[in-house]
C-alpha positions, -999 to +999 in steps of 0.1 A: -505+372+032-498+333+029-488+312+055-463+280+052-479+260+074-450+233+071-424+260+080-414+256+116-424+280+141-403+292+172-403+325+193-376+336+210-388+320+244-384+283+224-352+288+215-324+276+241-302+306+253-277+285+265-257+249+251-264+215+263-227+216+277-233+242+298-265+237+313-254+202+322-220+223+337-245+241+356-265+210+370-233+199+389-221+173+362-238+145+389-269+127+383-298+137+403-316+108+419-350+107+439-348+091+473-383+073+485-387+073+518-402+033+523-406+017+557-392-020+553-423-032+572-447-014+553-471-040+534-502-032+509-523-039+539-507-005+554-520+016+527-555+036+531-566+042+498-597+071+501-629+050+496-614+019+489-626-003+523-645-030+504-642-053+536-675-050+545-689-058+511-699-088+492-703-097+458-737-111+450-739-126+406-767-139+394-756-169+369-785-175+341-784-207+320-772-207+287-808-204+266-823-227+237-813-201+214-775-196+227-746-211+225-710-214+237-683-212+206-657-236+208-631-213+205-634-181+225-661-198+247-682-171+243-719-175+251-738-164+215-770-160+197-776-189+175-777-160+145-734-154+152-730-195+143-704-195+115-694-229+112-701-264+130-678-292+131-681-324+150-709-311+170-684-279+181-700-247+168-678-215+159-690-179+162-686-156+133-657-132+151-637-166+157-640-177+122-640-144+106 
C-alpha cells in the first residue's frame, strides 16, 4: 500500500477536544504570572554554584614569542605561519582568511 508522506498525520489524541475560547474560559480569563521569590540583599556573591569555588586557584600562561617563521596579520591580529601570508603592504602583512 502507498504512503503520502506529505499528507498530514494526526490521531485522535492530537486533535483538540475543545475550542481556544473555552479552554481560555476555563483558565479564569486572567493571566497567570510566576512570582520569584528574590531577597533585595541577595548579591552574585550569595550564590553557591556546585564546584564553582575558583578562589583558591590561580591562572598560570605561558606566553611564547612570536617565531621567525610567524607572523601577526594586520587585520585580525592573528599570530600565522608565514605559508597563510596573502598580501603585504607597506610592511603590514595580511593572512589569507582576512584577504580571502
Amino acid at each position: 500500500m502507498a504512503t503520502d508522506y506529505d499528507a498530514p498525520r494526526k490521531t485522535e489524541e492530537e486533535t483538540p477536544s475543545e475550542s481556544l475560547e473555552a479552554l481560555q474560559a476555563s483558565r479564569g480569563g486572567g493571566a497567570q504570572t510566576a512570582v520569584i521569590d528574590v531577597d533585595e540583599n541577595d548579591t552574585a556573591e550569595g550564590i553557591d554554584l556546585p564546584g564553582a569555588d575558583l578562589s583558591g586557584e590561580e591562572l598560570t600562561v605561558i606566553v611564547v614569542p612570536e617565531q621567525s617563521d610567524e607572523f601577526t596579520c594586520s587585520s585580525c591580529f592573528l599570530v600565522r605561519h608565514r605559508s597563510q601570508v596573502a598580501r603585504e603592504k607597506n610592511g603590514m602583512k595580511y593572512c589569507r582568511d582576512c584577504e580571502g
